[in-house]
TORKOL-4160 file (C-alpha; in steps of 0.2 Angstrom, whole numbers, padded with zeros to 4 digits, m for minus):
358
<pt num="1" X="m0736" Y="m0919" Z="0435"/>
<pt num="2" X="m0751" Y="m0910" Z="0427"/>
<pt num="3" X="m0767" Y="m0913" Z="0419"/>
<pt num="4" X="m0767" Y="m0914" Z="0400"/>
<pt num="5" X="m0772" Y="m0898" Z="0391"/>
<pt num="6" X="m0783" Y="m0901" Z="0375"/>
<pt num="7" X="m0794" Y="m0890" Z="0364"/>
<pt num="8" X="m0807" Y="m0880" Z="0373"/>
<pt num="9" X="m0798" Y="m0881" Z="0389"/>
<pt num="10" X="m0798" Y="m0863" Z="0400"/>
<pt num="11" X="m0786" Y="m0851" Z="0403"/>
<pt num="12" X="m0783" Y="m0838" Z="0417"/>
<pt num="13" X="m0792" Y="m0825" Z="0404"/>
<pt num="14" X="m0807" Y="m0833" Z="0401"/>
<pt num="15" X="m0802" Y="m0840" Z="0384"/>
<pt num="16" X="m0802" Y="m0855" Z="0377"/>
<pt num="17" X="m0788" Y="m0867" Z="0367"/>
<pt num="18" X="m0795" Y="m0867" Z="0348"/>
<pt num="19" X="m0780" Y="m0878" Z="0340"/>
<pt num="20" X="m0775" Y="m0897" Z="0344"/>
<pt num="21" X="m0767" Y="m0910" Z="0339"/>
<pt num="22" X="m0784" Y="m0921" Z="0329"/>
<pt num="23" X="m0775" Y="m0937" Z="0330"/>
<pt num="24" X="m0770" Y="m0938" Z="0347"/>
<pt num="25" X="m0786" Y="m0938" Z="0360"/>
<pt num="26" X="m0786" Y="m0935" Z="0376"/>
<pt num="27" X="m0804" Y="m0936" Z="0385"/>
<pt num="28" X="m0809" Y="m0937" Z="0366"/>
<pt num="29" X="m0804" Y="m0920" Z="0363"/>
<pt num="30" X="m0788" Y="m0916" Z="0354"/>
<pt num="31" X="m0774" Y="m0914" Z="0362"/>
<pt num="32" X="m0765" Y="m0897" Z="0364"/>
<pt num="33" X="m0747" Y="m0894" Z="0364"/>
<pt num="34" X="m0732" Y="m0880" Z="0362"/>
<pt num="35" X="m0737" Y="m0869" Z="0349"/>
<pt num="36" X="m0756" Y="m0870" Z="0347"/>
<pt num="37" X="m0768" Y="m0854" Z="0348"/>
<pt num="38" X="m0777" Y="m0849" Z="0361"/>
<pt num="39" X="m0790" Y="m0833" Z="0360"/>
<pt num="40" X="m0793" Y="m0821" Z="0375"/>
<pt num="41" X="m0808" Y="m0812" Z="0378"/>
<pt num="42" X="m0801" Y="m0802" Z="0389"/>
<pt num="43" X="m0809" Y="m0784" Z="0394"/>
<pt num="44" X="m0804" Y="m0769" Z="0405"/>
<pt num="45" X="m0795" Y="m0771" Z="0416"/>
<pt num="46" X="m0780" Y="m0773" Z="0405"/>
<pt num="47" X="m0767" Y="m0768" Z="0394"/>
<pt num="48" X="m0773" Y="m0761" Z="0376"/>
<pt num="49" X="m0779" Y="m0766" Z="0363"/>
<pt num="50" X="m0796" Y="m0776" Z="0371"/>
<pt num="51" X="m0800" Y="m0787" Z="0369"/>
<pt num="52" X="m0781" Y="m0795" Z="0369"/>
<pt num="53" X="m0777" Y="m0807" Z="0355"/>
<pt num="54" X="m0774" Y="m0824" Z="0360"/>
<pt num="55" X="m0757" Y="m0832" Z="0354"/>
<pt num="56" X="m0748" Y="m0846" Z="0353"/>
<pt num="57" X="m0744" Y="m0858" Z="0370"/>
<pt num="58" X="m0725" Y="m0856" Z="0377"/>
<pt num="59" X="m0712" Y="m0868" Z="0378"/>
<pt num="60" X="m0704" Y="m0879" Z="0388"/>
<pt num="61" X="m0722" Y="m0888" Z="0388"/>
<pt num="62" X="m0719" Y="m0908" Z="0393"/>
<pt num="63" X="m0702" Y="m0910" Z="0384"/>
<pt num="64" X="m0700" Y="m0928" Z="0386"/>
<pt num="65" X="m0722" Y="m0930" Z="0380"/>
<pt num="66" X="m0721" Y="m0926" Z="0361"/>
<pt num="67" X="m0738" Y="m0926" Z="0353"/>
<pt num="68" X="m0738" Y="m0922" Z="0333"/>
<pt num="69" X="m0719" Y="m0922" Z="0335"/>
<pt num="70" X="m0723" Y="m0905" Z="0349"/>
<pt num="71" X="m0720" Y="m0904" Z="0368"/>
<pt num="72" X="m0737" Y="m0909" Z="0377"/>
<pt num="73" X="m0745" Y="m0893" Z="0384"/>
<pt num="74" X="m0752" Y="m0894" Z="0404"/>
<pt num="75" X="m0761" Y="m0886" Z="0417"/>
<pt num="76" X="m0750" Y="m0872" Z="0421"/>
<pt num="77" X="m0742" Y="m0871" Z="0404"/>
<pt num="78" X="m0739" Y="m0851" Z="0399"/>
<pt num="79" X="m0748" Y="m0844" Z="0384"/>
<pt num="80" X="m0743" Y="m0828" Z="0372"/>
<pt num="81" X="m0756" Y="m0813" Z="0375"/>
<pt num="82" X="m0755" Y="m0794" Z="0369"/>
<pt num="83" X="m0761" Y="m0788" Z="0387"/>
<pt num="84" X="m0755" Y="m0798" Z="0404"/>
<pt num="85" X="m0747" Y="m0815" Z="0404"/>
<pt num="86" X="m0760" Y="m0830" Z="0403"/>
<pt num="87" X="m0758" Y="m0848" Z="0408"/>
<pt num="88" X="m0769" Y="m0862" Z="0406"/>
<pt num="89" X="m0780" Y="m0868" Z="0420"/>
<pt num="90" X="m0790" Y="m0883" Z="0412"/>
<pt num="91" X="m0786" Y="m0897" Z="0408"/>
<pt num="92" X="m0792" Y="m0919" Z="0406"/>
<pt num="93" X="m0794" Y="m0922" Z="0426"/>
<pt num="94" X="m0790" Y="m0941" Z="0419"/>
<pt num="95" X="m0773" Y="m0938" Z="0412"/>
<pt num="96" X="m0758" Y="m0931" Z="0419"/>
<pt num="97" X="m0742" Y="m0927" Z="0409"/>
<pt num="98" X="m0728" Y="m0925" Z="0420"/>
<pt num="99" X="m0707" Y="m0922" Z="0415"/>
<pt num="100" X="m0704" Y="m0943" Z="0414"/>
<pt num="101" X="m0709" Y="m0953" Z="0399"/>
<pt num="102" X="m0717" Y="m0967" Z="0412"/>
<pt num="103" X="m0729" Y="m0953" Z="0418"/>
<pt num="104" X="m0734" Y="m0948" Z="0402"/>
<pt num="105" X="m0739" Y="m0966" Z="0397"/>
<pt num="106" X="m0746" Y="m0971" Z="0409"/>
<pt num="107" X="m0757" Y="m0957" Z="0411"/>
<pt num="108" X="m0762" Y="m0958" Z="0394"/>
<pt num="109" X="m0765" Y="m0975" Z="0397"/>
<pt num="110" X="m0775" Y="m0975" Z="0409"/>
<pt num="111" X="m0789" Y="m0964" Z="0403"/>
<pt num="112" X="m0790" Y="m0974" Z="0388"/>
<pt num="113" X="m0789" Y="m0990" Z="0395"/>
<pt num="114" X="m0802" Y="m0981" Z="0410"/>
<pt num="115" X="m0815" Y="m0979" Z="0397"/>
<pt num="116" X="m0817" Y="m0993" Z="0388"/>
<pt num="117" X="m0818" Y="m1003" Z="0405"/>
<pt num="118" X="m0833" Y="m0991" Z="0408"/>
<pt num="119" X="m0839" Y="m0991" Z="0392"/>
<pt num="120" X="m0840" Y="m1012" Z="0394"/>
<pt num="121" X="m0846" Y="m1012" Z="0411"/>
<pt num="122" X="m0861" Y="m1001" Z="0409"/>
<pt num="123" X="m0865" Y="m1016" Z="0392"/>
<pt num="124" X="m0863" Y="m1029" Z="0405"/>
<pt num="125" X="m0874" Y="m1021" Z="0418"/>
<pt num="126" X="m0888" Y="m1014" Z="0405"/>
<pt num="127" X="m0888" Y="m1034" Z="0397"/>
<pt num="128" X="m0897" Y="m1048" Z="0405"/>
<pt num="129" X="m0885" Y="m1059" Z="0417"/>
<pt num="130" X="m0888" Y="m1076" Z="0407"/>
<pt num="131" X="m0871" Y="m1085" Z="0411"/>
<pt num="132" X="m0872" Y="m1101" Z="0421"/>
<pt num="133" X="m0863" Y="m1101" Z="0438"/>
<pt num="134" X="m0863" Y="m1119" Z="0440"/>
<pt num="135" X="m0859" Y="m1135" Z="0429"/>
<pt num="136" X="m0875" Y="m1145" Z="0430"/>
<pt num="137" X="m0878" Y="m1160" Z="0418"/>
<pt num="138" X="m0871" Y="m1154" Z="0400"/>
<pt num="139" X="m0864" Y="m1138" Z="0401"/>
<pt num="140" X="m0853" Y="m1127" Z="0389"/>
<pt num="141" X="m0841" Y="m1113" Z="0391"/>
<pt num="142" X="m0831" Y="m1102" Z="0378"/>
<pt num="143" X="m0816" Y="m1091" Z="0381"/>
<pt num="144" X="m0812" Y="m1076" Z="0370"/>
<pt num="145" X="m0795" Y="m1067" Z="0370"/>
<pt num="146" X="m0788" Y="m1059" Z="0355"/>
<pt num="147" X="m0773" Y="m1061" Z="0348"/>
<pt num="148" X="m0761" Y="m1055" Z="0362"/>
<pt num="149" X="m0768" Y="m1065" Z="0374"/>
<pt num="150" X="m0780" Y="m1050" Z="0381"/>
<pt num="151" X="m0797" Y="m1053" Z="0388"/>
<pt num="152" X="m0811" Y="m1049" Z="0375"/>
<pt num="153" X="m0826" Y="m1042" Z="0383"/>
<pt num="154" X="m0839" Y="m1033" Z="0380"/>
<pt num="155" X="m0843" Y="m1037" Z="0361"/>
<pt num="156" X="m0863" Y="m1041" Z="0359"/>
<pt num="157" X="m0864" Y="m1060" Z="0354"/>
<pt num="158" X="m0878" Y="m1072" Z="0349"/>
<pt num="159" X="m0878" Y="m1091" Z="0356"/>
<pt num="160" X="m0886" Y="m1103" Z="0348"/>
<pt num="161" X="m0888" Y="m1120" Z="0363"/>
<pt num="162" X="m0889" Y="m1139" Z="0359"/>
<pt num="163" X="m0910" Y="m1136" Z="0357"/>
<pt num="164" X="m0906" Y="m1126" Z="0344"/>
<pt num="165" X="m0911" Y="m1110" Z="0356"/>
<pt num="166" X="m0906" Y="m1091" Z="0353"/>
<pt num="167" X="m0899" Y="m1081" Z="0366"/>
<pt num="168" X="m0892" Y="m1065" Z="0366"/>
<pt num="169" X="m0880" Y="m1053" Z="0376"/>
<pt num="170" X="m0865" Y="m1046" Z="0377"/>
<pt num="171" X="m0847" Y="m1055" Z="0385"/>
<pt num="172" X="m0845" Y="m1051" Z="0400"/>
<pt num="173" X="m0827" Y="m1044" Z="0410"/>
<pt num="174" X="m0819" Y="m1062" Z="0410"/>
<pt num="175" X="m0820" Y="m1064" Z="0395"/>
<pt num="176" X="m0831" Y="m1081" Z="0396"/>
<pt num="177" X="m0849" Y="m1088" Z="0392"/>
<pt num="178" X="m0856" Y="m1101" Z="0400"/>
<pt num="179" X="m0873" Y="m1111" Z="0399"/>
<pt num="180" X="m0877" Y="m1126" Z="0409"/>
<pt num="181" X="m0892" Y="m1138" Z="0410"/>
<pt num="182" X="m0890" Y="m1141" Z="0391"/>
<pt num="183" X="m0895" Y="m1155" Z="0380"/>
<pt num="184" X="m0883" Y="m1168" Z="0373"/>
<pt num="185" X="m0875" Y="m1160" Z="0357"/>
<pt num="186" X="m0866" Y="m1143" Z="0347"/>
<pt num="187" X="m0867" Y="m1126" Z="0352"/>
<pt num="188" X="m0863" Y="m1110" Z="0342"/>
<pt num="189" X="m0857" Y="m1091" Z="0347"/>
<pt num="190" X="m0857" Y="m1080" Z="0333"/>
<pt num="191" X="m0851" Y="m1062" Z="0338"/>
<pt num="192" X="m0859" Y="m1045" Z="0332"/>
<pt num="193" X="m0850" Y="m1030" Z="0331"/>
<pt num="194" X="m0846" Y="m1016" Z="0320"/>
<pt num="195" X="m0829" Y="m1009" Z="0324"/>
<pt num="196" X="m0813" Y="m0999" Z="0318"/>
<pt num="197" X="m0821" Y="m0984" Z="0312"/>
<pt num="198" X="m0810" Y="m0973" Z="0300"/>
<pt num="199" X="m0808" Y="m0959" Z="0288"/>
<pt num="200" X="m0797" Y="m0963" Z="0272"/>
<pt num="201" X="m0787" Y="m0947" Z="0277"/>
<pt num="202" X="m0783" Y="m0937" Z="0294"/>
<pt num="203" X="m0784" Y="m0921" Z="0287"/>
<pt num="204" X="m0791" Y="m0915" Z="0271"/>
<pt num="205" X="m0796" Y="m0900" Z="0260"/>
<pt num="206" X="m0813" Y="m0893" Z="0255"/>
<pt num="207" X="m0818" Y="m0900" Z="0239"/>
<pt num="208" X="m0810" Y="m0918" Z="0244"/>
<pt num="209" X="m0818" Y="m0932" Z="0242"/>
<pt num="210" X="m0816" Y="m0945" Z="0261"/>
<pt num="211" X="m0821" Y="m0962" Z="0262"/>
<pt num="212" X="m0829" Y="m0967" Z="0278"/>
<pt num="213" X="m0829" Y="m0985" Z="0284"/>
<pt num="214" X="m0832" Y="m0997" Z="0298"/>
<pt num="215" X="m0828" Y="m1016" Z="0298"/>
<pt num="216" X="m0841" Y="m1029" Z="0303"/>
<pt num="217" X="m0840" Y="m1047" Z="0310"/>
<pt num="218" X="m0856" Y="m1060" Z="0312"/>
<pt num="219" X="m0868" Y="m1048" Z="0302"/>
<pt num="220" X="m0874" Y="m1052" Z="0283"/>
<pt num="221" X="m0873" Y="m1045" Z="0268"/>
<pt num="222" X="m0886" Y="m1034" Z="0265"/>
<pt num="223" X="m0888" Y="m1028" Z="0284"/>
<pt num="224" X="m0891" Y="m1007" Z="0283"/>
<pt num="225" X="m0878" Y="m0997" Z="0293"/>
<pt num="226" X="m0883" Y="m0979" Z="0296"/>
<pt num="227" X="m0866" Y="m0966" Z="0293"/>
<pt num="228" X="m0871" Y="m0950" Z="0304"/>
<pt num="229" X="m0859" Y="m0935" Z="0300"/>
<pt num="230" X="m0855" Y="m0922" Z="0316"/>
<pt num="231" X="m0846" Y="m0906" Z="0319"/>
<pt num="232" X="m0837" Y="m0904" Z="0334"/>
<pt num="233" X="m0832" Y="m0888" Z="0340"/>
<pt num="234" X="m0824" Y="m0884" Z="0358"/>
<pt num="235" X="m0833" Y="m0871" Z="0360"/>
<pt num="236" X="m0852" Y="m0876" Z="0353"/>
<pt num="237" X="m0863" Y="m0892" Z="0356"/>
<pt num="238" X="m0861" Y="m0906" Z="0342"/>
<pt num="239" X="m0872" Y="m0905" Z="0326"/>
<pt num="240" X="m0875" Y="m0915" Z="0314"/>
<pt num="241" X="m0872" Y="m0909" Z="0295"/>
<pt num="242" X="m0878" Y="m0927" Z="0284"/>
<pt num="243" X="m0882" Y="m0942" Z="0288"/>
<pt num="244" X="m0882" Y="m0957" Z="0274"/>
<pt num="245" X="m0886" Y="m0976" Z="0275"/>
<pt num="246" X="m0877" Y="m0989" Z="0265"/>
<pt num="247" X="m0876" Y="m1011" Z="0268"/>
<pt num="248" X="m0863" Y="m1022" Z="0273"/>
<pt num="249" X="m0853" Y="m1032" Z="0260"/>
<pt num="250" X="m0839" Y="m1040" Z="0262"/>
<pt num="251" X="m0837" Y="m1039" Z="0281"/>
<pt num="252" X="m0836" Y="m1020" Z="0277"/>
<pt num="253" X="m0848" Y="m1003" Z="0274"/>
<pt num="254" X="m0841" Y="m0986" Z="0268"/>
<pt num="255" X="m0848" Y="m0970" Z="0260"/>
<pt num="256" X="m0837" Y="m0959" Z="0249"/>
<pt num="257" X="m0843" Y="m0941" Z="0256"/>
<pt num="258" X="m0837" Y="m0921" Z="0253"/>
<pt num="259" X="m0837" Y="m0906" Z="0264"/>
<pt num="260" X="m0847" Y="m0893" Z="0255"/>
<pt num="261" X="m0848" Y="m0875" Z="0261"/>
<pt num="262" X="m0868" Y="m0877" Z="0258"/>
<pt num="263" X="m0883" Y="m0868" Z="0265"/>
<pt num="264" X="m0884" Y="m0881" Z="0280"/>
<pt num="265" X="m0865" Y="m0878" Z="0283"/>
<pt num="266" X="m0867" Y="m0860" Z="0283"/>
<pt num="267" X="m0882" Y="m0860" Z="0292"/>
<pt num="268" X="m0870" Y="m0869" Z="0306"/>
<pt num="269" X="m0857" Y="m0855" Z="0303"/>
<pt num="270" X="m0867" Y="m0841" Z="0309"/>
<pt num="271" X="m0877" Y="m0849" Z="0322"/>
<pt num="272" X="m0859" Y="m0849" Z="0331"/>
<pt num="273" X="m0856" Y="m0829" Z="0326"/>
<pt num="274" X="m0871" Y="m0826" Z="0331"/>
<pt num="275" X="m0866" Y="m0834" Z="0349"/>
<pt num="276" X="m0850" Y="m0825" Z="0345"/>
<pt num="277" X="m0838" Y="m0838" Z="0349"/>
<pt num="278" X="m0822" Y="m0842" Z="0341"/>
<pt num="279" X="m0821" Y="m0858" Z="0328"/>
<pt num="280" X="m0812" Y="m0872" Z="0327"/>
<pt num="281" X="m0820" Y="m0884" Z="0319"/>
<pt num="282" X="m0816" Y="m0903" Z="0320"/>
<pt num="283" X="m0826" Y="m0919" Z="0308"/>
<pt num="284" X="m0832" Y="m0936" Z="0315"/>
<pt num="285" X="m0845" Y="m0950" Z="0311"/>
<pt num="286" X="m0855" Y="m0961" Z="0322"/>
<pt num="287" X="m0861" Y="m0978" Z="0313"/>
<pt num="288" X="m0878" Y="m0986" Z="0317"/>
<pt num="289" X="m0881" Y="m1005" Z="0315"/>
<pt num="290" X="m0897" Y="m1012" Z="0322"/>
<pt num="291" X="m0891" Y="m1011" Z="0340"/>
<pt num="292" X="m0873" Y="m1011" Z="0336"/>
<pt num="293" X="m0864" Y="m0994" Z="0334"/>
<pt num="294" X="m0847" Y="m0986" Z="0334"/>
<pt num="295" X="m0838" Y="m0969" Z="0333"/>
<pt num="296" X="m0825" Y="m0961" Z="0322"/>
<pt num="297" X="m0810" Y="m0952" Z="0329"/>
<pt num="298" X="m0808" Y="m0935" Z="0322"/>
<pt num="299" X="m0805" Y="m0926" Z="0303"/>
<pt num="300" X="m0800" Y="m0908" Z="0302"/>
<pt num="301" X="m0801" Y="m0899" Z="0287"/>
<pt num="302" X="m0792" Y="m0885" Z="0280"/>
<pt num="303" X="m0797" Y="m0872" Z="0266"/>
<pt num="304" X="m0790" Y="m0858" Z="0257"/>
<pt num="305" X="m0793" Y="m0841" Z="0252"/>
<pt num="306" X="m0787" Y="m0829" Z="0237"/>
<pt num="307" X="m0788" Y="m0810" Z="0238"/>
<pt num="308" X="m0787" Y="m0795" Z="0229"/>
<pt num="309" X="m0788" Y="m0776" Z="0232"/>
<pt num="310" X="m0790" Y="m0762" Z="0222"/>
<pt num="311" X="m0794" Y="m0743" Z="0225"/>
<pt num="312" X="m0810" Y="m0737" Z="0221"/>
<pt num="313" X="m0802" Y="m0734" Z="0204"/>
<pt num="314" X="m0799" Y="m0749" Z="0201"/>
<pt num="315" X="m0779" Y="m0751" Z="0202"/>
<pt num="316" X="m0771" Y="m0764" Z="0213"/>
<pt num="317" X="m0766" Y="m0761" Z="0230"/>
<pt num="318" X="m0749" Y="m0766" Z="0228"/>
<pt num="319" X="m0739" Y="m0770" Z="0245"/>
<pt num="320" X="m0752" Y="m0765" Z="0256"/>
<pt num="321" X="m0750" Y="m0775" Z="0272"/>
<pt num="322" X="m0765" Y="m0783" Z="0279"/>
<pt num="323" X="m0772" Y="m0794" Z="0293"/>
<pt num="324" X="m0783" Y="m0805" Z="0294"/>
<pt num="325" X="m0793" Y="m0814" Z="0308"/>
<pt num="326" X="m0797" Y="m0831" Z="0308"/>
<pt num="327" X="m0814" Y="m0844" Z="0312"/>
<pt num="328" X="m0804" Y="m0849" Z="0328"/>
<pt num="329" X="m0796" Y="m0833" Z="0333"/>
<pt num="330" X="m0778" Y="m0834" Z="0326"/>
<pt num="331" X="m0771" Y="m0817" Z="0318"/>
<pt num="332" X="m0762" Y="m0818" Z="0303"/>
<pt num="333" X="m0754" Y="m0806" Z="0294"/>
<pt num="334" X="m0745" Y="m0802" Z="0277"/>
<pt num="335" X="m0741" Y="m0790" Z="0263"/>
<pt num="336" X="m0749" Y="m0791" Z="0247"/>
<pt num="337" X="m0737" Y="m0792" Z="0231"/>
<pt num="338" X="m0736" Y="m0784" Z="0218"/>
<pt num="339" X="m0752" Y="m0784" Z="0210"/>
<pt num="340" X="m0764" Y="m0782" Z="0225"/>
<pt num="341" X="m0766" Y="m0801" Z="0228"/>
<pt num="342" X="m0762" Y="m0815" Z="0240"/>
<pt num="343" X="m0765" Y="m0832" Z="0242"/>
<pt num="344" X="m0767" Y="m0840" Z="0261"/>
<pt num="345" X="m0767" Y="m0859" Z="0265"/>
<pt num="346" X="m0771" Y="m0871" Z="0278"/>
<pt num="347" X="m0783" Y="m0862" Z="0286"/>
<pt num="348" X="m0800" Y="m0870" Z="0294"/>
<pt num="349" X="m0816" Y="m0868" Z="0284"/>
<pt num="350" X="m0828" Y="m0852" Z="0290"/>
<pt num="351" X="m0829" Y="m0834" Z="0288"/>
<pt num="352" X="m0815" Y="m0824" Z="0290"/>
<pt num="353" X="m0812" Y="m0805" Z="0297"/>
<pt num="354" X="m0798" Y="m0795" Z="0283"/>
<pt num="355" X="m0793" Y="m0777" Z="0287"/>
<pt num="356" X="m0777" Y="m0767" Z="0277"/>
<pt num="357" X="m0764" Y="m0762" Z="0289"/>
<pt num="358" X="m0763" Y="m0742" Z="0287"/>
């Protein structure tokens, strides 16, 4: 078995993978698999041109770990490279993909399941212990589970006692809340939460319109929720591009929102040229409510381009071959038709390197 390669993960080189899969997540990083591009910056020593151009990753992969319908790449996995053969040798150190179904599932497993039992214990510890350990005089105690009979825990929660008392927190790893020394009467738990974060669509074109959403449960109509609109990049820190606020109706906030290839988006573009990094870059949303928030998995975006040639006469360029080099390092090449055009599709948003093949 061997760890789990995803976008920005290393390769013998020095390059990075720049294409994964954006709706599988390993380590919250998509996941990488037999035929996504890597680049390599790779200098002298080494065989011409330099630097190499990075290609696609090399089958067998993981056959029997499919991820987008694609062998899962690993640690080890071979890559394509102008200049000597590279391999990749980074990958999740909390999943591991081996030859066996079972070792795949269970490692992917794990690391999900690994995290959110860290993500609730560091609620619990951060919130104050209020549950009664002993049962003196009136006491109550709920249980939560959800519908397949698993423990709910950490989901903030607000308590109302038989003195008509407020007290809040967050349930803890059993899954129980308990008081004790109460007053003869009724007590009520209402739970808070914002949750199930999502994007009307998994990928999308510039100029579409998304709807972002998060679903809500004991908050009231009206309550503001914050949406906060990042770009994630393997190879750069997280930025925000907008932010927009909205309210609750319905047990439910959403924003309709469109990528635009504005000033603030540029100026992002080219503070990565400047850093001189390929780009591959990915969409997600964090939601704010009071103390309550939750994160979006990932939206890539793809974009198109048109282009002509003429001569410095003015006549088409007719079936010149050219090449072009992609935000996140891939090489593409085509010949033009008839009339000096060409149209490319499905290609990520960002500036773009074109030369004619002599």
């Amino acid at each position: 078995m061997s760890l789990a390669a995803r976008i920005g993960d290393s390769c013998t080189h020095g390059g990075v993978i720049v294409v994964g899969c954006p709706t599988v997540l390993i380590g919250n990083m998509p996941a990488a698999r037999v035929g996504d591009m890597h680049v390599c910056p790779m200098v002298t020593p080494g065989t011409p041109p330099i630097p190499h151009v990075g290609g696609p990753i090399l089958p067998p992969g993981s056959p029997t770990v499919l991820i987008g319908n694609m062998p899962a790449a690993r640690v080890g996995d071979m890559a394509t490279c102008v200049g000597p053969p590279d391999s990749i040798v980074m990958g999740c150190p909390t999943v591991m993909i081996g030859t066996a179904g079972s070792g795949s599932g269970s490692g992917g497993g794990a690391g999900s399941s690994g995290a959110a039992s860290a993500n609730a214990g560091a609620k619990n510890a951060l919130s104050d212990n209020v549950e009664a350990s002993t049962k003196e005089e009136h006491w109550i105690e709920f249980e939560f589970k959800d519908k397949a009979g698993n423990t709910i825990t950490g989901i903030p929660y607000k308590l109302t006692d038989t003195d008509s008392k407020d007290s809040e927190s967050v349930i803890k790893s059993d899954g129980r809340i308990a008081r004790d020394s109460l007053s003869e009467g009724e007590a009520k738990v209402i739970l808070r939460n914002i949750f199930s974060p999502a994007w009307s669509k998994e990928t999308a074109k510039v100029g579409d319109k998304v709807k972002l959403s998060v679903k809500s449960m004991g908050l009231d109509d009206g309550e503001k929720v914050e949406f906060v609109i990042f770009v994630k990049d393997a190879n750069y820190q997280d930025q925000i591009l907008e932010r927009s606020e909205t309210t609750i109706k319905g047990d439910k906030a959403e924003i309709e929102w469109e990528l635009k290839l504005d000033e603030k988006f540029t100026n992002i573009i080219e503070h990565k040229e400047n850093i001189g990094r390929y780009s591959q870059p990915y969409f997600y949303f964090e939601a704010y409510c009071s103390d309550l928030h939750c994160k979006s998995p990932l939206l890539y975006y793809e974009d198109w381009i048109e282009l002509e040639f003429k001569d410095e006469d003015g006549n088409p360029l007719a079936n010149k071959k050219y090449k072009i080099v992609l935000p996140s390092g891939e090489i593409k090449e085509g010949k033009l038709d008839g009339s000096g055009k060409t149209k490319i599709e499905k290609i990520p948003p960002g500036n773009i390197d074109i030369s004619l093949i002599p």
